[in-house]
C-alpha positions as CSV (number, residue, x, y, z in Angstrom):
1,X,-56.0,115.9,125.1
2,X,-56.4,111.9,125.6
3,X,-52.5,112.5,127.5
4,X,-54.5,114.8,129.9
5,X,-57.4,112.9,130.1
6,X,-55.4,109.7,130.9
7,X,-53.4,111.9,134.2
8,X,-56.2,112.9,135.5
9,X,-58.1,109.7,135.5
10,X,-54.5,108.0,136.9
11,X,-54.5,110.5,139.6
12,X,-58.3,110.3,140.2
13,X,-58.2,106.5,140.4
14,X,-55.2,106.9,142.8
15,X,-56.6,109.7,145.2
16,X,-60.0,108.0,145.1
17,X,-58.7,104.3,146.2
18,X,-57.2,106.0,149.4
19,X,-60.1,108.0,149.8
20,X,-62.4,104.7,150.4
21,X,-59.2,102.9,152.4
22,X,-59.7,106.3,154.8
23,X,-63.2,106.2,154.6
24,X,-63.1,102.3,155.5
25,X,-60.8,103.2,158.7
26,X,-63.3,105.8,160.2
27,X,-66.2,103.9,159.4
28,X,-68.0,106.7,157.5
29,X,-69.7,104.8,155.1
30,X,-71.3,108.0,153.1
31,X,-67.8,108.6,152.1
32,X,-67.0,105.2,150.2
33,X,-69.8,105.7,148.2
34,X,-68.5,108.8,147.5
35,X,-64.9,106.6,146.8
36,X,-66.4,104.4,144.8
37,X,-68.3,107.4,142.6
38,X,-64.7,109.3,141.6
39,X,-63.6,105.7,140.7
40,X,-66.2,104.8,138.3
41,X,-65.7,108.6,137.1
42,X,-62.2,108.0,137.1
43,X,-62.1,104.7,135.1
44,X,-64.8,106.1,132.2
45,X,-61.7,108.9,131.7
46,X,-59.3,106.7,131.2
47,X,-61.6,104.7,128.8
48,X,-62.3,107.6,127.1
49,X,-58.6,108.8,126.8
50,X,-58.2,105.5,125.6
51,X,-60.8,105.1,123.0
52,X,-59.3,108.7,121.9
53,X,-55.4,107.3,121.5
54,X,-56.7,104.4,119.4
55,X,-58.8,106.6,117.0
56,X,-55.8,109.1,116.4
57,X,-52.9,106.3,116.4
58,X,-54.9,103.5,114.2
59,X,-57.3,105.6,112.6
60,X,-59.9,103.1,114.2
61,X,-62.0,102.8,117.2
């Protein structure tokens, strides 16, 4: 599950950083809020995943 998690935060993170460079280019500036949004979304995943591998590895968190 945290394996998952962590891929689809990775891929999130990725696809969102070239959403707000696009975004940036055309001047739409609705759509790098949006960008910055699956980010945030994208980094709290990976945090969770994180705080997930700890817990089951090291038994702590």
């Amino acid at each position: 599950m945290a394996l998952l998690l962590k891929i689809i935060g990775a891929v999130s993170q990725v696809s969102s950083i070239v959403y707000i460079i696009t975004a940036i280019i055309k001047k739409k500036k609705g759509h790098v809020r949006i960008g910055f949004i699956i980010l945030v979304v994208a980094c709290i995943l990976l945090i969770i995943a994180t705080r997930m591998e700890d817990s089951l590895r090291a038994g702590y968190r």
